[in-house]
C-alpha positions in Angstrom: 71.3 51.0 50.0 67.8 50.9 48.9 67.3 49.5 45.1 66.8 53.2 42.9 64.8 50.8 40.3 62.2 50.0 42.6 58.6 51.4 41.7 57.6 54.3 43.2 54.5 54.8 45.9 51.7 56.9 44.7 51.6 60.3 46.5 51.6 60.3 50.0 50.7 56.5 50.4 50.1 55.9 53.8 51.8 52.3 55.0 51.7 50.9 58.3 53.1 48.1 60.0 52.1 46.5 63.2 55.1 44.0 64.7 57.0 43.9 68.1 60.2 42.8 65.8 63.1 45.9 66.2 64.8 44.7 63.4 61.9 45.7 61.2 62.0 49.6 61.7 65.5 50.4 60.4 65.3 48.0 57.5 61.7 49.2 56.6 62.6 53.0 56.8 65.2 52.5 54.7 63.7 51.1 51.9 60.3 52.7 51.8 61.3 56.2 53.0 59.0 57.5 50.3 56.1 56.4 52.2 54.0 57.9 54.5 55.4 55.1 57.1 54.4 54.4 60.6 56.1 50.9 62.7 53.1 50.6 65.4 53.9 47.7 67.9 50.3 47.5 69.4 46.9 46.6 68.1 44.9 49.9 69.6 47.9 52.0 67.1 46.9 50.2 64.3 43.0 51.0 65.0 44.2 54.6 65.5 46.0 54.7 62.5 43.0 53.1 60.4 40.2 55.5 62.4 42.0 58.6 61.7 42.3 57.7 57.8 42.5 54.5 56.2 45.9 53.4 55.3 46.9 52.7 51.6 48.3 49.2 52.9 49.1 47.6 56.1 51.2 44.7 57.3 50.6 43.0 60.2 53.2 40.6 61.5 50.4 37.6 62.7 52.8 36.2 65.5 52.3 39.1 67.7 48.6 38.8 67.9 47.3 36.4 71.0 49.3 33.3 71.2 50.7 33.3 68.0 49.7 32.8 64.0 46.5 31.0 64.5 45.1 33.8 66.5 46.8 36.5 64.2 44.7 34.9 61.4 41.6 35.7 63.1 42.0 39.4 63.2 42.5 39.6 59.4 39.0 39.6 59.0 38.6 42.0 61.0 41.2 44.2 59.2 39.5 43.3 55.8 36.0 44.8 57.3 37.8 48.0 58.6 39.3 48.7 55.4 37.9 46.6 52.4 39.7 48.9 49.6 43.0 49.2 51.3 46.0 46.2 50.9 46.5 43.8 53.5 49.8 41.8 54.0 50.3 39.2 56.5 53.7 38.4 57.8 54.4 35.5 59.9 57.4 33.0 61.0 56.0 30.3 60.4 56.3 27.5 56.8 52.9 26.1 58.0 51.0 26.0 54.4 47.7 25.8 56.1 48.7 29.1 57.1 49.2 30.5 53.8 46.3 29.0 52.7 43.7 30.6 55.8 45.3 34.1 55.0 44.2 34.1 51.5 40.6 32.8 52.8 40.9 36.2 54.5 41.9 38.2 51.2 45.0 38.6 52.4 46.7 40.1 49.5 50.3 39.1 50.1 51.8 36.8 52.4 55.4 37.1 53.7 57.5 34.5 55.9 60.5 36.1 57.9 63.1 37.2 57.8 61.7 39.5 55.5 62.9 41.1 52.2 62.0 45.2 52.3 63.7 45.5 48.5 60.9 42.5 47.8 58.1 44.1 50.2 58.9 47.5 48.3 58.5 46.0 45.2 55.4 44.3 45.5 53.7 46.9 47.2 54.2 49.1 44.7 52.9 46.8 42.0 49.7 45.8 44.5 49.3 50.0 44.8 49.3 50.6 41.2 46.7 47.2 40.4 44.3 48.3 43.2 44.4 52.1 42.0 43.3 50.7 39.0 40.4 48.7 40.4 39.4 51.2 42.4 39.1 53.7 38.7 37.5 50.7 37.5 35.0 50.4 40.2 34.2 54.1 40.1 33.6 53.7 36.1 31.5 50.6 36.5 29.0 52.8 39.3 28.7 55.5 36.8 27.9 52.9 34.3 25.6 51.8 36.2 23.0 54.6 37.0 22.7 54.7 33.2 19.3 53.7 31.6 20.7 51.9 28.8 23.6 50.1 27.9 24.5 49.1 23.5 20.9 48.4 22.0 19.6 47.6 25.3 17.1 49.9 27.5 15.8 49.6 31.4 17.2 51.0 34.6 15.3 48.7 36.9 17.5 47.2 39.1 17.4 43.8 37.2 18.6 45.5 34.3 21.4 47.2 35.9 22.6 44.1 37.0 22.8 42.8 33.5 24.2 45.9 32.8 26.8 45.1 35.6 27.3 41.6 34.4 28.1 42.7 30.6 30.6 44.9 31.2 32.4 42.7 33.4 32.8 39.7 30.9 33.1 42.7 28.2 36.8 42.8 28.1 37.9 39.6 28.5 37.9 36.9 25.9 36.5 33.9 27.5 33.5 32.0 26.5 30.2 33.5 27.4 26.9 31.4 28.4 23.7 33.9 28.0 20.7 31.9 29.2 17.4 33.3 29.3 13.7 32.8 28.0 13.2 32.6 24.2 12.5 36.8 23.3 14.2 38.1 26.1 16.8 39.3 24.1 19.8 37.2 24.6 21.2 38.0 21.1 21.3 41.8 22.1 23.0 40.7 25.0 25.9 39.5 23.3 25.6 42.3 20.3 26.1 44.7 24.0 29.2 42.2 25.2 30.9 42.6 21.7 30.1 46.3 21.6 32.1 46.9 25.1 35.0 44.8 24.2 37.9 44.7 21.8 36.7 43.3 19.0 33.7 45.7 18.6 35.1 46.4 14.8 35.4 42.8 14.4 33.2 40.3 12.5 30.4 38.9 14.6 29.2 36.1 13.3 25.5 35.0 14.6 24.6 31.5 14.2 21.3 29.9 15.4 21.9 26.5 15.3 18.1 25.4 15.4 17.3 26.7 12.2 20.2 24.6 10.5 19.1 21.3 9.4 21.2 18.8 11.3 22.7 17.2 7.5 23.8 21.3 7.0 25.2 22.8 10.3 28.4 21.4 10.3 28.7 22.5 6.7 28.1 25.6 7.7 30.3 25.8 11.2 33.5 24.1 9.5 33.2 24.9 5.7 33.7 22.5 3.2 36.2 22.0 0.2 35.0 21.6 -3.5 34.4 17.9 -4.1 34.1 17.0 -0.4 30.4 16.2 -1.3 27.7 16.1 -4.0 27.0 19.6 -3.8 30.1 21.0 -2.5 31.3 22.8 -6.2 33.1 25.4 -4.9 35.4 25.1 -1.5 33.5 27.5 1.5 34.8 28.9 4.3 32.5 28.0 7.4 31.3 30.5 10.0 33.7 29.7 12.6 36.6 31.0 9.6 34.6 33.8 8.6 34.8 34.8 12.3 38.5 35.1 12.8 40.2 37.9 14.4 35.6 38.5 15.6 33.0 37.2 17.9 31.4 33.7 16.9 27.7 33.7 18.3 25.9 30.4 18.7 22.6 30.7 19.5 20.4 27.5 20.5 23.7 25.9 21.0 22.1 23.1 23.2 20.4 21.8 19.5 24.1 20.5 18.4 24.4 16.6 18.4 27.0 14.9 20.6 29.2 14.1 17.6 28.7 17.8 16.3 29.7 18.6 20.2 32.8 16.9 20.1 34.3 18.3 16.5 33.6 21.6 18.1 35.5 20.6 21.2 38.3 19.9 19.2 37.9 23.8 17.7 37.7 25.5 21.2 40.7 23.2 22.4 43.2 23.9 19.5 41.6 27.3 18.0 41.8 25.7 14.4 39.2 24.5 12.2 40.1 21.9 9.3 36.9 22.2 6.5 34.9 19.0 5.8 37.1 17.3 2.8 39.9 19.0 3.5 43.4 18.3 5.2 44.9 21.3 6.4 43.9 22.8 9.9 43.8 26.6 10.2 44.2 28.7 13.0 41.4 30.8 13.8 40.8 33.8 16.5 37.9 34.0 18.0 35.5 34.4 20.9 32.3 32.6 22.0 29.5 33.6 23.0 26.4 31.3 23.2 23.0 31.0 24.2 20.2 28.6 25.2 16.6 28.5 26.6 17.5 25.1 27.3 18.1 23.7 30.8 21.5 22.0 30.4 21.7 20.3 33.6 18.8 18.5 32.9 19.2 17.4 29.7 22.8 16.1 31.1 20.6 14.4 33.9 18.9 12.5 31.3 21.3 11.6 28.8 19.8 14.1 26.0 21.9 15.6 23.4 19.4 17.2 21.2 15.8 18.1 22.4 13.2 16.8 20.7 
């Protein structure tokens, strides 16, 4: 009997599978009865079934199609343009990995080798339903985001904007490192200010750092802190601005200005999320994100061996 723990389809989520395999039907009706399910065994009922309303998700067994896999893989495309927002399984009998691999290249979004598992297929299709609901929500959200005119402390709705706009909020709520690159004036500090805003840590410390206006004997000082005694001045131990940032947003700006053996101390930070203070023994562990920014062209100055510009 079919597994009662299983998740459950949204309403009336339309399923359709296209094989010539009997064994398919009764094991596929029992276990995803709660479906809107239709077994088609030819290609022109599948089309039907897509023209008359676009299926939640469809499997298509890739054997059946010409004169075998190879030819099946073809067609995915082809299924993928018909219906870019519904979920597309392949099924096939073959272990080829080259197969595998050519179905992904076709956004396939789940691949199945027979004899197949309908508790498994039930299972995952249910979890793939529920993500692409929620991608779908997201897209809508992101389009109405989108027609605005302005977006944190930044203003414009011309189509360059929007796609700034676009690009923000899609780094917004994820907490890896961010590269803003841009002109000197054009604003790439309220860019990040916009990033932090639309993200997690918005009531978090955001630490702003522009590294060309550190004198190079100073900036790592001033990155890493420093314990009392570790130098002539150093009468008090100071946490640095990486530590001030935890649990926040560290913004570098001008970070192409750091020397190489500046770079590689920081290296050490972004690899182990700990920073130990200059005199002092004890690494802590820090939260944060990165952002950065440059008016620097990095790939040149890699080119031609330059760490700082001059």
């Amino acid at each position: 009997m079919p597994s009662t723990n299983s998740e459950h389809p949204p309403a009336s989520a339309t399923f359709v599978i296209l094989t010539t395999d009997q064994s398919v039907r009764p094991e596929a009706e029992a276990y995803l009865s709660d479906y809107d399910l239709h077994v088609v065994s030819r290609w022109s009922d599948l089309i039907k079934c897509i023209e008359k309303k676009s299926p939640d998700a469809v499997l298509l067994d890739i054997d059946i199609i010409g004169q075998g896999p190879d030819e099946g893989l073809s067609v995915l495309s082809e299924l993928r343009s018909l219906m870019p927002d519904s979920l597309l399984f392949a099924l096939t009998r073959s272990r080829r990995k080259s197969l595998r691999f050519t179905a992904v290249d076709a956004t396939v979004d789940e691949y199945f080798v027979a004899p197949i598992d309908f508790q498994e297929v039930r299972i995952v299709l249910g979890r793939a339903l529920e993500k692409r609901a929620a991608e779908l929500e997201y897209r809508e959200r992101l389009n109405a985001k989108n027609k605005q005119q302005s977006l944190a402390e930044l203003i414009g709705a011309s189509e360059p904007m929007r796609l700034v706009y676009q690009t923000i909020q899609r780094v917004a709520d994820r907490n890896t490192t961010v590269m803003i690159r841009g002109e000197s004036g054009t604003g790439k500090e309220l860019v990040a200010r916009a990033i932090v805003t639309l993200g997690p840590r918005a009531d978090k410390p955001f630490i702003s750092i522009n590294c060309a206006a550190l004198p190079e004997h100073l900036i790592e000082s001033e990155l890493f802190g420093h314990e009392k005694g570790a130098f002539t001045d150093a009468r008090e131990a100071r946490a640095g601005h990486i530590e001030l940032g935890h649990g926040g947003t560290l913004f570098l700006d001008e970070i192409a200005t750091l020397g190489l053996s500046l770079q590689s101390k920081f290296l050490r930070v972004l690899e182990q999320r700990s920073v130990t203070r200059i005199g002092g023994n004890a690494a802590k562990k820090i939260d944060f994100r990165l952002i950065t920014a440059t008016n620097d062209d990095l790939e040149g100055m890699v080119r031609s061996g330059k760490s700082i510009p001059k």
